[in-house]
C-alpha positions as CSV (number, residue, x, y, z in Angstrom):
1,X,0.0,0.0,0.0
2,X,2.4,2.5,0.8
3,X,3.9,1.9,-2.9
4,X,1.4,2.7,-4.5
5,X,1.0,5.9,-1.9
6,X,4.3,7.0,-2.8
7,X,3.9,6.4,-6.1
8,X,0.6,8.4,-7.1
9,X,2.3,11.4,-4.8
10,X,5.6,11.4,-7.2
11,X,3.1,11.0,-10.0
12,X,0.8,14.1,-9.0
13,X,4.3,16.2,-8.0
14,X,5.5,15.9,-11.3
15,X,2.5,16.9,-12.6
16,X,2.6,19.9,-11.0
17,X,6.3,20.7,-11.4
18,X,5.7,20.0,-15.1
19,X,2.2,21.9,-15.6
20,X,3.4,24.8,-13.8
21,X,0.9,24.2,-11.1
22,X,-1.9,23.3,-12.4
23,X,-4.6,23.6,-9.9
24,X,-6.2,20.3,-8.7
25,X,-9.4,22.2,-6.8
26,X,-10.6,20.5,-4.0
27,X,-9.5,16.7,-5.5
28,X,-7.0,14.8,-4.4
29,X,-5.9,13.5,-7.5
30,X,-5.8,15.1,-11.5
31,X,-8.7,16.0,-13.2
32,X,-7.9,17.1,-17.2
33,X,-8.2,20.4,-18.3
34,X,-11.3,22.6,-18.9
35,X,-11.2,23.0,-23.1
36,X,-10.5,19.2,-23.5
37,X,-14.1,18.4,-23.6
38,X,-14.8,16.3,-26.9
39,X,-11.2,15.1,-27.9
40,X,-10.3,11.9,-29.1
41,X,-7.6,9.6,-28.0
42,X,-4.8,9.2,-30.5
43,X,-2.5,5.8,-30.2
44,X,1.7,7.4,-31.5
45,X,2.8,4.3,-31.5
46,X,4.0,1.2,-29.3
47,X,2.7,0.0,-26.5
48,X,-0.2,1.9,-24.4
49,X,-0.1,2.0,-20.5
50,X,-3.1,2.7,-18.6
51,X,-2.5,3.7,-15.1
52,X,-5.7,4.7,-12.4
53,X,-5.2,8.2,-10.9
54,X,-8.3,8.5,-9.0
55,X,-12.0,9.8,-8.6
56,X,-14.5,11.1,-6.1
57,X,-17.9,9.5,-7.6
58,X,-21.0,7.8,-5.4
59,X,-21.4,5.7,-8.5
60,X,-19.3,2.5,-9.4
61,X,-18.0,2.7,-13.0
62,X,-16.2,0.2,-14.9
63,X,-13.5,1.7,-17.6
64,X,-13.7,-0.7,-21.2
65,X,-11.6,0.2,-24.3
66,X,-14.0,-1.5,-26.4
67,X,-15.5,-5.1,-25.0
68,X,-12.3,-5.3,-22.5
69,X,-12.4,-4.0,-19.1
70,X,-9.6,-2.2,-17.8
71,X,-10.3,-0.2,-14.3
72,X,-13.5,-0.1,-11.6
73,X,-13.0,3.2,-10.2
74,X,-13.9,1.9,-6.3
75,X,-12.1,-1.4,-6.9
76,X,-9.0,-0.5,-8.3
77,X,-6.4,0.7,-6.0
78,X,-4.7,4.2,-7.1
79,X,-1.6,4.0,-9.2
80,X,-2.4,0.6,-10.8
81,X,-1.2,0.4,-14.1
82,X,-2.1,-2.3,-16.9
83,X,-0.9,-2.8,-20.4
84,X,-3.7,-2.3,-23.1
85,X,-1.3,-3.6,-25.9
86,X,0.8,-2.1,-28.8
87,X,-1.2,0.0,-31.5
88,X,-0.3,1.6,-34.7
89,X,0.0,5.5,-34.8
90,X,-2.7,7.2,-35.3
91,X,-5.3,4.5,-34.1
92,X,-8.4,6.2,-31.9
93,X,-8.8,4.3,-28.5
94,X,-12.8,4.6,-28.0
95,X,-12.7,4.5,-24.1
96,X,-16.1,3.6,-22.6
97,X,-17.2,4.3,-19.0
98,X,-19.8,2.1,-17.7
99,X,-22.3,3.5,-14.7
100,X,-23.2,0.1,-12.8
101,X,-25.5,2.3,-11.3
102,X,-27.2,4.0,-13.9
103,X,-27.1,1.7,-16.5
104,X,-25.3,4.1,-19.3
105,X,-22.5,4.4,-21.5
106,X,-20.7,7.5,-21.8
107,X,-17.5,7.4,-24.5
108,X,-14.6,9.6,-24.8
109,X,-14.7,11.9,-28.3
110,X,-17.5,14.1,-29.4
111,X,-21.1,14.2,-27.7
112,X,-22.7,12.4,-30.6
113,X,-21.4,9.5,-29.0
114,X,-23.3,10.0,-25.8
115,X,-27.0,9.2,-24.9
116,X,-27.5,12.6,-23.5
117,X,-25.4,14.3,-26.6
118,X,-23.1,16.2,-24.0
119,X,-19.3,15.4,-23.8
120,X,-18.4,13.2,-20.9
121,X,-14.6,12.8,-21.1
122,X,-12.0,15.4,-21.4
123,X,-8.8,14.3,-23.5
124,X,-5.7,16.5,-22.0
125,X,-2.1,15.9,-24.2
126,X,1.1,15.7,-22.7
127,X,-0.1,16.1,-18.6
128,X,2.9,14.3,-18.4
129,X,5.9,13.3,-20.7
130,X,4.2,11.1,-23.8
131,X,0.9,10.7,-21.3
132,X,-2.6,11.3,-22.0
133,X,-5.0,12.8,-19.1
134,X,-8.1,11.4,-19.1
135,X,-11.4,12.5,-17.1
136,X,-15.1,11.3,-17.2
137,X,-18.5,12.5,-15.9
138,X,-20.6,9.8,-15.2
139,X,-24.5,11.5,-14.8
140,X,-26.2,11.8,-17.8
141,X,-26.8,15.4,-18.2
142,X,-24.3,16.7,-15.5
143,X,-23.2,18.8,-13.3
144,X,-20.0,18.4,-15.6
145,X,-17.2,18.0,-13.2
146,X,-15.1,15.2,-14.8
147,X,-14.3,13.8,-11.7
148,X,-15.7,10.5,-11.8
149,X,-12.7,8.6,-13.1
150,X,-9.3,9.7,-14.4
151,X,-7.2,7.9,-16.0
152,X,-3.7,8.3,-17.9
153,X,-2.2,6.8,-20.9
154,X,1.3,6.6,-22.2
155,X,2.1,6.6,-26.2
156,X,-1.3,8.8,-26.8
157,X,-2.4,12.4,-27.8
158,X,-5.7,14.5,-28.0
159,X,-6.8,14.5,-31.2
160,X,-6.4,17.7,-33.1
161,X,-9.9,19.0,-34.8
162,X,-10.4,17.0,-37.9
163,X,-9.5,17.8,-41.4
164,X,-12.9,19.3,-42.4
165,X,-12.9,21.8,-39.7
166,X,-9.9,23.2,-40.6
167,X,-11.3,23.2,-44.6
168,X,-14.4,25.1,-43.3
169,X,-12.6,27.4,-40.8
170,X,-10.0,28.4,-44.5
171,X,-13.9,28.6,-46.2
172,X,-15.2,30.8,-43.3
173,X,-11.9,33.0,-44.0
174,X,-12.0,33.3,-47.7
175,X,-15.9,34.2,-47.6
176,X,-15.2,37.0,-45.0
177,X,-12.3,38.3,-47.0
178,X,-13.9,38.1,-50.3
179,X,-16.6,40.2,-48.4
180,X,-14.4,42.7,-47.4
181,X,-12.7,43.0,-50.8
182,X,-16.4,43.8,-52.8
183,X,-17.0,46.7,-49.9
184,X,-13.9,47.8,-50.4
185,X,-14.5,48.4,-54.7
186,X,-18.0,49.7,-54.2
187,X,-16.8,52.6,-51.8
């Protein structure tokens, strides 16, 4: 016991030395970063580590990447770690939170995905070295405090928005410039 003590204390040290101090409100243990809502988690490559940082939930929730089962945040001591395997860069990890109490699904990535079409899982890059931050709400239409079960990953990313945002952001910026450029003859 008192390894894994010492060991999620180094862990949430260096994630404070390295974040700057990044505030950890009234929790004991990490919770990802506001603006992460939606993101997908991106495989880079080799094998992925999934280690248990903590939670503060009345429900029991189980932690699947797809049909296999990887934490139960009131089971699992803080600081375990399991191996999920080796993926391929670029490979989305669909992580799934089951509410034992409730019944529902919630999945990290955008709130389509979701019964109650809000985001339950916030996706934070590089909280540590080459390690994914990841926090989920588990009540179907909130309070949103993603602090229901975090998790961390190694050899993962956020994803980045996705190739036809960018194309309609450029559209959104040509239309607005093309706008500008027909006031700008007719004056």
């Amino acid at each position: 016991m008192l390894h894994i003590l010492t060991h999620s204390v180094m862990r949430l040290a260096a994630a404070l030395i390295i974040s700057g101090g990044v505030s950890l409100s009234a929790y004991a243990f990490p919770i990802a970063a506001p603006g992460s809502e939606g993101l997908k988690v991106i495989a880079t490559g080799g094998e992925i580590i999934a280690t248990y940082e903590g939670n503060s939930a009345s429900f029991s929730n189980d932690l699947y990447l797809g049909s296999t089962f990887i934490f139960n945040n009131h089971a699992t001591p803080v600081g375990t770690s399991v191996s999920l395997g080796t993926f391929a860069a670029g490979t989305e990890l669909m992580f799934r939170m089951h509410v034992n109490n409730t019944g529902h699904d919630f999945f990290t990535g955008e709130a389509s995905r979701n019964p109650d079409s809000h985001e339950h899982a916030r996706v934070q890059s590089d909280w540590l070295p080459n390690t994914t931050l990841v926090s989920f709400e588990d009540l179907y239409n909130g309070p949103f405090d993603y602090n229901d079960l975090s998790f961390s990953f190694s050899n993962t990313i956020a994803a980045v928005p996705e190739p036809e945002i960018y194309a309609m952001f450029l559209a959104g910026l040509g239309l607005v410039g093309f706008c500008a450029r027909r006031r700008k003859q007719n004056v």
